[in-house]
ZADO-1210 file (C-alpha; in nm, 4 decimals, padded with zeros to 6 digits):
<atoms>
<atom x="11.7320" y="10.1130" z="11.2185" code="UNK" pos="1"/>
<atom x="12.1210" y="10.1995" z="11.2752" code="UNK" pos="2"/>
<atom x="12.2239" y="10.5249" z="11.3493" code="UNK" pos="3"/>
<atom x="12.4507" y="10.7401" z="11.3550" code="UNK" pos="4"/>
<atom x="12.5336" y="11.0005" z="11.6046" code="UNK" pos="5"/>
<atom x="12.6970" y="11.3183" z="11.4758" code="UNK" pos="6"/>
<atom x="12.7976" y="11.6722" z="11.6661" code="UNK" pos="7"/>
<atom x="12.8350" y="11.9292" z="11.4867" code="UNK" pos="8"/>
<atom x="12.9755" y="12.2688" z="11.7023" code="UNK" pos="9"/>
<atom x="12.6584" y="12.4247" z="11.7585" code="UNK" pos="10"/>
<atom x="12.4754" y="12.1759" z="11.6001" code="UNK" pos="11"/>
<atom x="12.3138" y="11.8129" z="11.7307" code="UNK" pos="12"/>
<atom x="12.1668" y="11.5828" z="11.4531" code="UNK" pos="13"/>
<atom x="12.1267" y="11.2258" z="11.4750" code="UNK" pos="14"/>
<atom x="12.0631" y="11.0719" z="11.1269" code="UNK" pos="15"/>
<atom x="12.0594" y="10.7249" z="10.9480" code="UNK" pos="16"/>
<atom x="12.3476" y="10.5721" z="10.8566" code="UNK" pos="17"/>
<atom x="12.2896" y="10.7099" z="10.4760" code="UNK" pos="18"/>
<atom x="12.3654" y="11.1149" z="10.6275" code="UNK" pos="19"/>
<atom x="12.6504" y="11.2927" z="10.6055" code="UNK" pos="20"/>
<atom x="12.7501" y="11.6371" z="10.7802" code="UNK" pos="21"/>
<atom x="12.9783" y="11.9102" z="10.6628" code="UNK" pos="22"/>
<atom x="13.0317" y="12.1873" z="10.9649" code="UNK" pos="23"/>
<atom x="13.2594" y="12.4655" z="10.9367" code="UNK" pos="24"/>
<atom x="13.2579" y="12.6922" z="11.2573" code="UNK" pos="25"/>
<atom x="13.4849" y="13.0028" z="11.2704" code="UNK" pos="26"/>
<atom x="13.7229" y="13.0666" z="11.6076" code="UNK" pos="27"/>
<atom x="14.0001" y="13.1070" z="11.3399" code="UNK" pos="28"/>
<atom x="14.1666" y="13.4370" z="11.2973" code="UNK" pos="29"/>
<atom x="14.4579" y="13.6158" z="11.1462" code="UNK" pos="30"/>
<atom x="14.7797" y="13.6110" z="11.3949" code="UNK" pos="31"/>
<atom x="15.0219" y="13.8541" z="11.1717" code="UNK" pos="32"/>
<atom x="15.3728" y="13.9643" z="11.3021" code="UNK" pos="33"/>
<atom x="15.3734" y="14.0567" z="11.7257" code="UNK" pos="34"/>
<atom x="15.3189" y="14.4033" z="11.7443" code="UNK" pos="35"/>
<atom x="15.4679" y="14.5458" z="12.0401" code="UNK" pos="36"/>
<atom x="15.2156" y="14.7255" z="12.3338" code="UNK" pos="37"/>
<atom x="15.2639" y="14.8849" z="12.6985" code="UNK" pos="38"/>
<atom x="15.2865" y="14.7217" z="12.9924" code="UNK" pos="39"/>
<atom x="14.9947" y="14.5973" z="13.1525" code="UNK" pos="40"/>
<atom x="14.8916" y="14.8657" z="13.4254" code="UNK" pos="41"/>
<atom x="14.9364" y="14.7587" z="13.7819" code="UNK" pos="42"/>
<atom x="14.5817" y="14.7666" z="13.8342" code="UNK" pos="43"/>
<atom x="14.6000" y="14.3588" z="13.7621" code="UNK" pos="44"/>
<atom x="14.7167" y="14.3254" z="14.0682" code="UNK" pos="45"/>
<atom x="14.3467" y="14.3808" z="14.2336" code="UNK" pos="46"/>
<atom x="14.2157" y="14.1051" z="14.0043" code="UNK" pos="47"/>
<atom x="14.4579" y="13.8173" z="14.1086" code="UNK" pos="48"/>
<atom x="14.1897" y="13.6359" z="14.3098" code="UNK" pos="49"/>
<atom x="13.8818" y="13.7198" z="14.1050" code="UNK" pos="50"/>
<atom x="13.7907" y="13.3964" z="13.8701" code="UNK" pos="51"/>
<atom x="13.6995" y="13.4434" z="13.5111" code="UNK" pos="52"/>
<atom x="13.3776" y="13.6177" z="13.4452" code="UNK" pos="53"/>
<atom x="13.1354" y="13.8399" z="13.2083" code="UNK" pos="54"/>
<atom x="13.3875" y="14.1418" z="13.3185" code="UNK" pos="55"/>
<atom x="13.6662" y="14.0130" z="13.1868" code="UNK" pos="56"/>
<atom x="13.5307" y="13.9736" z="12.8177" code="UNK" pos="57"/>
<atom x="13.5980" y="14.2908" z="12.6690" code="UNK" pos="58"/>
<atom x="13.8441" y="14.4928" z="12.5077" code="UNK" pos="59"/>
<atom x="13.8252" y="14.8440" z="12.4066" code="UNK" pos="60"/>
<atom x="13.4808" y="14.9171" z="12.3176" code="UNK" pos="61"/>
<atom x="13.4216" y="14.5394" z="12.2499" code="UNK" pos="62"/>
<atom x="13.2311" y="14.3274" z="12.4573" code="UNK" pos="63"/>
<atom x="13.0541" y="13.9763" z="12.4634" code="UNK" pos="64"/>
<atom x="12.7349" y="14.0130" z="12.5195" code="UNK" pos="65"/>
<atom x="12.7112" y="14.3876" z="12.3699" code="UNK" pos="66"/>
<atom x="12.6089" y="14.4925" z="12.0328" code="UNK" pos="67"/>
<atom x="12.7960" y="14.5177" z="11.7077" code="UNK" pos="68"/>
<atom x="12.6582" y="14.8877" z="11.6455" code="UNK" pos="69"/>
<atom x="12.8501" y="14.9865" z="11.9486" code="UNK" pos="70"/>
<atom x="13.1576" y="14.7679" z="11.7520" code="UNK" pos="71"/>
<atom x="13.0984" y="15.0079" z="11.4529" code="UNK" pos="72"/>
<atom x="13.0667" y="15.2980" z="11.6369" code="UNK" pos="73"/>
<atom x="13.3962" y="15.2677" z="11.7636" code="UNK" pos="74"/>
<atom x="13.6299" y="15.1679" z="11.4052" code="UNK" pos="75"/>
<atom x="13.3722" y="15.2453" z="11.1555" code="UNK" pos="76"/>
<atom x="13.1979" y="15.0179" z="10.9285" code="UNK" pos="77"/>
<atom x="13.3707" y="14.6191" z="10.8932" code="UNK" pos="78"/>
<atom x="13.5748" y="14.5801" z="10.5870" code="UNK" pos="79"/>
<atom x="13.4060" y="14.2110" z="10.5291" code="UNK" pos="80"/>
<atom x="13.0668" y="14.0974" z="10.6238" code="UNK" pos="81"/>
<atom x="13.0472" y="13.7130" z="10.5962" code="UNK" pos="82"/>
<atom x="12.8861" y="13.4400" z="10.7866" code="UNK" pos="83"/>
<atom x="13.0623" y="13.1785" z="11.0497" code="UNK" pos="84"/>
<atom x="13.0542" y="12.8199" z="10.8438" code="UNK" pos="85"/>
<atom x="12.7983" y="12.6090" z="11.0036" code="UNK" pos="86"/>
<atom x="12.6099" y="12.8280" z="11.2124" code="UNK" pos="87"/>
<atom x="12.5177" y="13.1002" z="10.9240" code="UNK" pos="88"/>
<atom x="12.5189" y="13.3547" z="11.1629" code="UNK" pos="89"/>
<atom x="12.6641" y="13.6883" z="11.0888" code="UNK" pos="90"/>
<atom x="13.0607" y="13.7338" z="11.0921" code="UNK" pos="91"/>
<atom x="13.1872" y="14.1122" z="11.0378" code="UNK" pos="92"/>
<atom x="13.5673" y="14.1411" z="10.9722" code="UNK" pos="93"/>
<atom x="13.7442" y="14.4413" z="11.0815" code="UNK" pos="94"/>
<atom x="14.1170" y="14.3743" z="10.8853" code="UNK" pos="95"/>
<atom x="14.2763" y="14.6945" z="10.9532" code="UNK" pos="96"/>
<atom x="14.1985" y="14.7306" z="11.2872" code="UNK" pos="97"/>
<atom x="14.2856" y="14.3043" z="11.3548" code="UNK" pos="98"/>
<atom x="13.9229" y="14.2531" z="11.5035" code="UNK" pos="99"/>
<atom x="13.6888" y="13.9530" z="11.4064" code="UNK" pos="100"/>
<atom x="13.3234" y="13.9351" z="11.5314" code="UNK" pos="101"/>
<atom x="13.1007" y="13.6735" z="11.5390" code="UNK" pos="102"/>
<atom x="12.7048" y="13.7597" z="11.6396" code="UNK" pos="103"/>
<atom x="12.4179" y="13.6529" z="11.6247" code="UNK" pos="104"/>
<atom x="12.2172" y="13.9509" z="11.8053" code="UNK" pos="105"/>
<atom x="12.4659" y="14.0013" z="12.0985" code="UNK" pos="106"/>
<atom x="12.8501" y="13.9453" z="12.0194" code="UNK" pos="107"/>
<atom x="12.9237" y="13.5811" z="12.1401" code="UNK" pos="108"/>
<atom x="13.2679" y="13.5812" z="11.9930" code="UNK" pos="109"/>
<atom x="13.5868" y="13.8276" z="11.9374" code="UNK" pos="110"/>
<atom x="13.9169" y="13.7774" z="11.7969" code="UNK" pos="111"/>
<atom x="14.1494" y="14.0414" z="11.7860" code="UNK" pos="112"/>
<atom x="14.5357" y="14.0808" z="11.6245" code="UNK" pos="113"/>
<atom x="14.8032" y="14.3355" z="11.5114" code="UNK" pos="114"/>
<atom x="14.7761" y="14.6037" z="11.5084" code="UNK" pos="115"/>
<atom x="14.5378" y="14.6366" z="11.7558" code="UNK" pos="116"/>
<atom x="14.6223" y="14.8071" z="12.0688" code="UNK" pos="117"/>
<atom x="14.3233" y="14.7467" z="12.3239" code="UNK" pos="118"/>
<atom x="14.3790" y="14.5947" z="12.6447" code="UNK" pos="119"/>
<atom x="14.1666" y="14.3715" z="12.8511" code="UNK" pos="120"/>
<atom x="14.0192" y="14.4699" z="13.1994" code="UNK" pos="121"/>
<atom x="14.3276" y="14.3000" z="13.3758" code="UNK" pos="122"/>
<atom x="14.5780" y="14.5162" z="13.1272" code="UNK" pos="123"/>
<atom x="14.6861" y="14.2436" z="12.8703" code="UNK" pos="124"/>
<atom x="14.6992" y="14.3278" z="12.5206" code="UNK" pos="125"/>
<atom x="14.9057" y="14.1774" z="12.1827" code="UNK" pos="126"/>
<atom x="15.2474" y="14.1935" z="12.2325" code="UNK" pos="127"/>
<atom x="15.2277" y="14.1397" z="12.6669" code="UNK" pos="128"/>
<atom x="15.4531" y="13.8982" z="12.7648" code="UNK" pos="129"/>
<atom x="15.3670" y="13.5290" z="12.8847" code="UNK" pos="130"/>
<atom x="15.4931" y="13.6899" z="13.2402" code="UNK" pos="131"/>
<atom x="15.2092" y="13.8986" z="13.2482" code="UNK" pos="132"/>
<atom x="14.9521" y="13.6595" z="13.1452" code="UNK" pos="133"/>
<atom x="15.0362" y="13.4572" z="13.3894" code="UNK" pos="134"/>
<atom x="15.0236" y="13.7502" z="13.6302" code="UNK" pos="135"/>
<atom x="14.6757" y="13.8607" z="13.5192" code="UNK" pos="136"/>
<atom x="14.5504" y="13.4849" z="13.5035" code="UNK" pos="137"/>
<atom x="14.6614" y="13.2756" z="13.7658" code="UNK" pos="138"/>
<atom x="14.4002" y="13.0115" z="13.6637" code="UNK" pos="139"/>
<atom x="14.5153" y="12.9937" z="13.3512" code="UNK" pos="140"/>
<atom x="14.5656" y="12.6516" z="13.1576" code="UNK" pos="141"/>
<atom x="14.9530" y="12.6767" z="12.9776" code="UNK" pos="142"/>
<atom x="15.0324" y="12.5593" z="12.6551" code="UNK" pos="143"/>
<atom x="15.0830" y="12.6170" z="12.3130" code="UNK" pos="144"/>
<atom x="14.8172" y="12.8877" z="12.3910" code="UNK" pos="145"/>
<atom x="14.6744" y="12.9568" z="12.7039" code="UNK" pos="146"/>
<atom x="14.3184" y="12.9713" z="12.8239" code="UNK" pos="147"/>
<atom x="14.1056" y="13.0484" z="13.1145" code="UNK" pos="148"/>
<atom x="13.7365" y="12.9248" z="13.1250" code="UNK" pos="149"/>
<atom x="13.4682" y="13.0573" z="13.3945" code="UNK" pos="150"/>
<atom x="13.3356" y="12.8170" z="13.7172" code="UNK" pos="151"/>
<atom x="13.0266" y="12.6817" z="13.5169" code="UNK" pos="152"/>
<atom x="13.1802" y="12.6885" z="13.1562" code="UNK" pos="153"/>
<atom x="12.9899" y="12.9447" z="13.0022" code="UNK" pos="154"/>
<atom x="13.2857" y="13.2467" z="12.9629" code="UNK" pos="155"/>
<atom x="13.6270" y="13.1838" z="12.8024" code="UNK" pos="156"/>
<atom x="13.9252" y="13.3948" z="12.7313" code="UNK" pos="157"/>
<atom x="14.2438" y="13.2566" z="12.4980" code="UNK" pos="158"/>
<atom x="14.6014" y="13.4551" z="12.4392" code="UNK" pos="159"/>
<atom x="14.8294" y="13.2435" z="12.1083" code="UNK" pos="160"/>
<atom x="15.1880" y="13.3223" z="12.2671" code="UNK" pos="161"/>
<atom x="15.4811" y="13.3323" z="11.9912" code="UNK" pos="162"/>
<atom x="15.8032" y="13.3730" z="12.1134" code="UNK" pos="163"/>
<atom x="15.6832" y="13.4899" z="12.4775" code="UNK" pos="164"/>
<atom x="15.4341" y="13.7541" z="12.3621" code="UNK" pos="165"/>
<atom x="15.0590" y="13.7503" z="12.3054" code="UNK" pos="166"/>
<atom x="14.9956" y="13.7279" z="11.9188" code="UNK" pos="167"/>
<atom x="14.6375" y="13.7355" z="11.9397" code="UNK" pos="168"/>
<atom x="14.3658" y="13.7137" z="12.1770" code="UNK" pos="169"/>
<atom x="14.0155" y="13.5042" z="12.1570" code="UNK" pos="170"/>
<atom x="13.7222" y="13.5878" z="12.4104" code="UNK" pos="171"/>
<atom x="13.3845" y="13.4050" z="12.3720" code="UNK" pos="172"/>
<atom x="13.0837" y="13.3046" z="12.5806" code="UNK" pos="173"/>
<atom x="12.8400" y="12.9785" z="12.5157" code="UNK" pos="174"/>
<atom x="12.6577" y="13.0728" z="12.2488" code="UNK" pos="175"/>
<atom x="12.3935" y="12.8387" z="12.3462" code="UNK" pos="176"/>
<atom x="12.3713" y="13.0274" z="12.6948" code="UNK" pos="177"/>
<atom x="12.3342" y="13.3646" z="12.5581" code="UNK" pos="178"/>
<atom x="12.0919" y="13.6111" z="12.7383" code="UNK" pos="179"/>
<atom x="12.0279" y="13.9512" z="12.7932" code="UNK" pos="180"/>
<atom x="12.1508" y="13.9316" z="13.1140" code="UNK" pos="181"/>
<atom x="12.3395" y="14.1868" z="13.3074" code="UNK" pos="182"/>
<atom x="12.7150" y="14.1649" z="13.1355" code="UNK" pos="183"/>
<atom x="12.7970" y="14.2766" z="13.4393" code="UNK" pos="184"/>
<atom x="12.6967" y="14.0210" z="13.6958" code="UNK" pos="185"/>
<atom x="13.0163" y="13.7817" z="13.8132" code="UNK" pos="186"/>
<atom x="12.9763" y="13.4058" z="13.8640" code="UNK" pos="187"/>
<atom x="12.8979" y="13.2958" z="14.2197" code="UNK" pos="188"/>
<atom x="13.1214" y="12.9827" z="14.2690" code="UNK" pos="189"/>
<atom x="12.8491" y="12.8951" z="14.5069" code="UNK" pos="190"/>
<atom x="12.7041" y="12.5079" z="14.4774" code="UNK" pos="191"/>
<atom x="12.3488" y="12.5540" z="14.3217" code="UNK" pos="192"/>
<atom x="12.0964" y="12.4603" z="14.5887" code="UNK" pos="193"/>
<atom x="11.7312" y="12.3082" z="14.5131" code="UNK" pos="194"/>
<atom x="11.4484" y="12.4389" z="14.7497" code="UNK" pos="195"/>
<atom x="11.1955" y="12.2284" z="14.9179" code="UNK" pos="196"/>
<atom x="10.8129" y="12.2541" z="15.0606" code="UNK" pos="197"/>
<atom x="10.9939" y="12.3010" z="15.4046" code="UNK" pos="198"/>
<atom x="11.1770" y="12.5515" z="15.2649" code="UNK" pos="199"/>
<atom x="11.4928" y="12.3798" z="15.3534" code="UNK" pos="200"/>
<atom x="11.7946" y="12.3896" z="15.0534" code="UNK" pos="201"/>
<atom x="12.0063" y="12.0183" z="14.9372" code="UNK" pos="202"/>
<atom x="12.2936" y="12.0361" z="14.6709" code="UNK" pos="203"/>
<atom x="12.2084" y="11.9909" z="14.3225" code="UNK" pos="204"/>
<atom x="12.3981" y="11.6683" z="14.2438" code="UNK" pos="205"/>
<atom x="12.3312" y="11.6442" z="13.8517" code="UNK" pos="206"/>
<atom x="12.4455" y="12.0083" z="13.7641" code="UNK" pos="207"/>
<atom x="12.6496" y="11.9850" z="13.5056" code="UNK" pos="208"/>
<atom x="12.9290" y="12.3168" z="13.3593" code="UNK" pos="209"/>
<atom x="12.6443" y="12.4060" z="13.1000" code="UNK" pos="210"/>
<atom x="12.3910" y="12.3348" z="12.8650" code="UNK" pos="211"/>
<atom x="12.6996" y="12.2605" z="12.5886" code="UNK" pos="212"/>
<atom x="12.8506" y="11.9795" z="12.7871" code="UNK" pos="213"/>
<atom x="12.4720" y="11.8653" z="12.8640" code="UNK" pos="214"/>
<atom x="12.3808" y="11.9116" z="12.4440" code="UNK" pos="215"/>
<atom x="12.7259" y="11.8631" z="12.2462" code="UNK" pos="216"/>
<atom x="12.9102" y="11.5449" z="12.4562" code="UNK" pos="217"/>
<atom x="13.0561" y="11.2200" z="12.4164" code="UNK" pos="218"/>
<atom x="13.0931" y="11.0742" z="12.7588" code="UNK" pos="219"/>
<atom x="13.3647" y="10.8315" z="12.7315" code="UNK" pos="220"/>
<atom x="13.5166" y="10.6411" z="13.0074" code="UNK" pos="221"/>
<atom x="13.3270" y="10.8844" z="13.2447" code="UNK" pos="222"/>
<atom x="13.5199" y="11.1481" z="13.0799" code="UNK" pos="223"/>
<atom x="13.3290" y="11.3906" z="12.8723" code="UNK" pos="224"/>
<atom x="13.4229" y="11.5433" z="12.5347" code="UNK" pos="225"/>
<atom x="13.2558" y="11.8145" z="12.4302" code="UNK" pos="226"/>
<atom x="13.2453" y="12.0620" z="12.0887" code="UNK" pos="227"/>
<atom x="13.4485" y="12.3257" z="12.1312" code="UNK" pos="228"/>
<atom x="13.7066" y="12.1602" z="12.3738" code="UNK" pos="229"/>
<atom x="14.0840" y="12.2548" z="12.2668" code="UNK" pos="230"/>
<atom x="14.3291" y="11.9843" z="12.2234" code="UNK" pos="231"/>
<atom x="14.5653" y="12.1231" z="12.4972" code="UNK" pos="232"/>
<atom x="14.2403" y="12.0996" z="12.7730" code="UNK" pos="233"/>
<atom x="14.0997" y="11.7545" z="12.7130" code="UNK" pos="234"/>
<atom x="14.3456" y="11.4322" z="12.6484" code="UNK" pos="235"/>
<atom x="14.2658" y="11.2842" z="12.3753" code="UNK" pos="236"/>
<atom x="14.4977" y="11.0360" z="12.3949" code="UNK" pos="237"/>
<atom x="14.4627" y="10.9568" z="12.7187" code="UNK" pos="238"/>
<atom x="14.0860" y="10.8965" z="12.6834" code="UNK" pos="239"/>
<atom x="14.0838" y="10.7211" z="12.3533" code="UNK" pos="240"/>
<atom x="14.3856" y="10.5482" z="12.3254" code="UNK" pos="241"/>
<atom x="14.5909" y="10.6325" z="11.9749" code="UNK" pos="242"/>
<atom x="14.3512" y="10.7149" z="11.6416" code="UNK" pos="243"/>
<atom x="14.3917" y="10.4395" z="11.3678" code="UNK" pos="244"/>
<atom x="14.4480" y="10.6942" z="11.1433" code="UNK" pos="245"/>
<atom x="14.4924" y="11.0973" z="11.1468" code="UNK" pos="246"/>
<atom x="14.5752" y="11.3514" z="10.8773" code="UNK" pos="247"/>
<atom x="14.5900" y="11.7561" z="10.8829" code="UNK" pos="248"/>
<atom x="14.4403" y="11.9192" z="10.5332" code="UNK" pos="249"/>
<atom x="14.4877" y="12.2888" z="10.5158" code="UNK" pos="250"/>
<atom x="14.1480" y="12.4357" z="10.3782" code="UNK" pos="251"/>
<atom x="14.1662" y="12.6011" z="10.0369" code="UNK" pos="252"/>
<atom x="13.9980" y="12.9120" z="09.8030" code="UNK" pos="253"/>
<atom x="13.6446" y="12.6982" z="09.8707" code="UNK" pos="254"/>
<atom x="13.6414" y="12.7886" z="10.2488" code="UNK" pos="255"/>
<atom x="13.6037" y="13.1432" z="10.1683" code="UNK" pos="256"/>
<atom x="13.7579" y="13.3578" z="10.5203" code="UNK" pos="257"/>
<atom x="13.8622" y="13.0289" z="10.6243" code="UNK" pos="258"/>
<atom x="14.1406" y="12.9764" z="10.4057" code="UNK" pos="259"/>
<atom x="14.4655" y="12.8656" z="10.5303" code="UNK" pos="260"/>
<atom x="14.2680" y="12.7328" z="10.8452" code="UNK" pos="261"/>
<atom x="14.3693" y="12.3653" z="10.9822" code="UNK" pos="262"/>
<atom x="14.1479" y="12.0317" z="10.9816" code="UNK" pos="263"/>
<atom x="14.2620" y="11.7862" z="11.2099" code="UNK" pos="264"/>
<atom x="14.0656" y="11.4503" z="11.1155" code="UNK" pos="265"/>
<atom x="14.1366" y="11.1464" z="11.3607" code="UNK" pos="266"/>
<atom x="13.9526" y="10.7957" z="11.3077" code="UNK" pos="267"/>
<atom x="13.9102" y="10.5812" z="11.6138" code="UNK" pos="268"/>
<atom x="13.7223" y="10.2095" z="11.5973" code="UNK" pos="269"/>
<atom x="13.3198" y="10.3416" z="11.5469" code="UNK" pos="270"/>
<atom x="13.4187" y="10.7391" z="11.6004" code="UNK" pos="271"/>
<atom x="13.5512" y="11.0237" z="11.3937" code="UNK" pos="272"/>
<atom x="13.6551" y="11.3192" z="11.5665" code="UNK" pos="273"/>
<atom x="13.7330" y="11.6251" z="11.3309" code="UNK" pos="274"/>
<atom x="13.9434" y="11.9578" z="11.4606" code="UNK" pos="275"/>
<atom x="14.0083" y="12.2955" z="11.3146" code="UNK" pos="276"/>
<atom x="14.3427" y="12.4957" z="11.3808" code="UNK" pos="277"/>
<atom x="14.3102" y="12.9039" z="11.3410" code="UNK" pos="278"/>
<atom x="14.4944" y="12.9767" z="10.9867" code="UNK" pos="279"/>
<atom x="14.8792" y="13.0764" z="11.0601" code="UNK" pos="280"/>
<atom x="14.8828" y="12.8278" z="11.3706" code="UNK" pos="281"/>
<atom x="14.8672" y="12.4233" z="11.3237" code="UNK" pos="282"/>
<atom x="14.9549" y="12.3689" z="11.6639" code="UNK" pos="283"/>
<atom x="14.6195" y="12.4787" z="11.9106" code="UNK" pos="284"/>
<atom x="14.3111" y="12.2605" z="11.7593" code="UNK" pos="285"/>
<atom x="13.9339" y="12.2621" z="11.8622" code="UNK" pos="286"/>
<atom x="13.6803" y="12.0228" z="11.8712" code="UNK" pos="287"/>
<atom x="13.4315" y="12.1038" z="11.5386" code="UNK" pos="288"/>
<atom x="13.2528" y="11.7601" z="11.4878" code="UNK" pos="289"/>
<atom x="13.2449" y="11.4344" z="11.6195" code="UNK" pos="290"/>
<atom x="13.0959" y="11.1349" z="11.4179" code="UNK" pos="291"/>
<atom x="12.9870" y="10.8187" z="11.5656" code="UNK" pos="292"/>
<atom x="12.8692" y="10.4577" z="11.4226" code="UNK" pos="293"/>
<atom x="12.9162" y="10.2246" z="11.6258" code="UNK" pos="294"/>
<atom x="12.7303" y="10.1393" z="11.9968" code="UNK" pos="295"/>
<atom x="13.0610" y="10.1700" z="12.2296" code="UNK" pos="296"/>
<atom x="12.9587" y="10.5497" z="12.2880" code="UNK" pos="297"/>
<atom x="12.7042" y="10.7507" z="12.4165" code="UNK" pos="298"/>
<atom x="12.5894" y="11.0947" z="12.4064" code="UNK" pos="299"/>
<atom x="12.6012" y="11.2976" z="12.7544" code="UNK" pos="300"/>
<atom x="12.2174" y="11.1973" z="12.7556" code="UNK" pos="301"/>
<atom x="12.3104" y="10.8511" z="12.7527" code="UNK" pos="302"/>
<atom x="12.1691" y="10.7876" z="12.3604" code="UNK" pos="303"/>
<atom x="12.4010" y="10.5404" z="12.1748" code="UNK" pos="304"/>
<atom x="12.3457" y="10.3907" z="11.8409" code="UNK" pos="305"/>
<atom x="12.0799" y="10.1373" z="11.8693" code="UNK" pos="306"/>
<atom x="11.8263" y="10.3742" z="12.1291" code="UNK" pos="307"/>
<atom x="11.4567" y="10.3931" z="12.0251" code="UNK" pos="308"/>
<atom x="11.3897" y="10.7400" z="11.8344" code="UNK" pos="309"/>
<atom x="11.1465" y="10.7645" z="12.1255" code="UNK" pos="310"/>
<atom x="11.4042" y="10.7499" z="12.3800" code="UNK" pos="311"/>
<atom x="11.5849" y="11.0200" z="12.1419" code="UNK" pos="312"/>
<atom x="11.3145" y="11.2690" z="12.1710" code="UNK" pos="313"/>
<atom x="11.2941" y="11.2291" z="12.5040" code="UNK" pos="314"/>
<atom x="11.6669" y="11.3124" z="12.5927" code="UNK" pos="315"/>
<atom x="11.6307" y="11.6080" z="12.2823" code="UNK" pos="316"/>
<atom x="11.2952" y="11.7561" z="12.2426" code="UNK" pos="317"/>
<atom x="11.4084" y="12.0221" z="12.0760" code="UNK" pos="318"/>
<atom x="11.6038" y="11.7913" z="11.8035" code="UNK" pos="319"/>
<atom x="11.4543" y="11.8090" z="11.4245" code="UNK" pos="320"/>
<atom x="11.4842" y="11.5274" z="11.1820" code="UNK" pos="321"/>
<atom x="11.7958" y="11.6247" z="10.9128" code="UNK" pos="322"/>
<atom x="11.6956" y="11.5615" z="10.5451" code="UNK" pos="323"/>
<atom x="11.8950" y="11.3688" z="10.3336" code="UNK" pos="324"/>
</atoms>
């Protein structure tokens, strides 16, 4: 039986070669005109050293990991209540304030734009400039947009920068690593230590940044690429070579909240990798799916087409069989 392997953000299905997949997954937001904001308060200064963690996702009565009644509480009921494309989990639009929520029970995900005028715990807001970003978050990856991801993976935090200023800021964590855990608790960069009968402690060798890379990866090359990734974090190019062919669509009325969002499609030899840009940008693309038919690639769990279903289950007993 051939198969092909398909990721879908959020989503793992392996089907025969007669399925198709269709994901839409929302990280896209609004960036209207810069508005302008305060400087950041000196109080950044104390969080130069600290690395990227549960703390640091929240803004003004919003935080990941916290509840959308406390969202509501705060600027009144959402002017849209949709659902993210692909996951079908709830999606609660806030236009005049510039906030976007995705939850699903906890908040996993928050956009926010002009006008809004929170600031994050290390005093960036829209309209700071790059200067401050990079003051705030020395760890921070530069680019077209620049992001900062926690030690293990699981936290992230994203400022779009347009002519020097912050347009528009992204937070999420893992959705697939949401608990109830304390929001508070920080991430100890400490190596993860396995305890024996003697009560002795060795390294764990094959931890890995989280359950996403371990799920939602192609490991290529001994590179992994993984749903979610941005463009400017992972090489494409440099891993796969040039794409045989590559085209951008902008999405239309069908895509509902999504409309004027990007779709990056690139076709390699046996893979198709599929991106979405946030509407207003083209430039700053994520990983949404990744199709692949032919046997020169494997999953993180080492499945490639060809494997035994057996040796599927075994590598994904949680997976379900996908209807035709």
């Amino acid at each position: 039986m051939k198969v092909i392997i398909s990721l879908i953000a959020a989503v793992l299905l392996l089907t025969s070669c007669t399925n198709s997949t269709n994901g839409r997954v929302d990280t896209d937001n609004e960036a209207p005109p810069i508005a302008s904001a305060e400087a950041p308060s000196t109080s950044i200064e104390k969080s130069l050293q600290q690395n990227l963690s549960a703390t640091d996702l929240s803004i003004e009565g919003i935080r990941i990991g916290g509840s959308i009644d406390d969202v509501v509480k705060s600027y009144g009921q959402p002017s849209e209540k949709t659902v993210s494309h692909g996951l079908d989990t709830p999606y609660w639009i806030f236009k005049e304030q510039g906030i976007y929520i995705d939850f699903d029970g906890p908040i996993w995900q928050a956009t926010v734009t002009p006008p809004f005028k929170g600031k994050t715990p290390r005093g960036i807001s829209i309209g700071s400039s790059t200067e401050d970003v990079l003051k705030a978050y020395p760890d921070i990856t530069t680019g077209d947009s620049y992001i900062q991801k926690s030690a293990d993976g699981q936290y992230s935090i994203q400022f779009s920068i347009n002519n020097g200023m912050v347009t528009q800021i992204n937070m999420w964590q893992d959705k697939t690593l949401l608990t109830d855990k304390n929001p508070n608790e920080t991430i100890s960069e400490e190596t993860p230590k396995e305890v024996y009968e003697d009560n002795s402690e060795q390294p764990i060798e094959h931890n890995l940044e989280s359950n996403l890379t371990n799920n939602y990866s192609l490991t290529i090359n001994k590179k992994n690429i993984t749903l979610k990734d941005w463009d400017n974090t992972v090489d494409l190019q440099k891993i796969l070579g040039e794409p045989t062919s590559q085209n951008i669509e902008i999405l239309g009325n069908e895509a509902d909240t999504h409309k004027g969002s990007f779709i990056k499609t690139m076709n390699y030899d046996g893979l198709q990798i599929k991106l979405m840009s946030p509407k207003e940008n083209g430039k700053d693309f994520w990983i949404l799916e990744m199709v692949v038919t032919k046997k020169d690639y494997k999953t993180s769990k080492g499945i490639e087409i060809g494997d035994k279903l057996e040796k599927v289950k075994n590598s994904y007993p949680d997976i379900n069989i996908a209807l035709d």
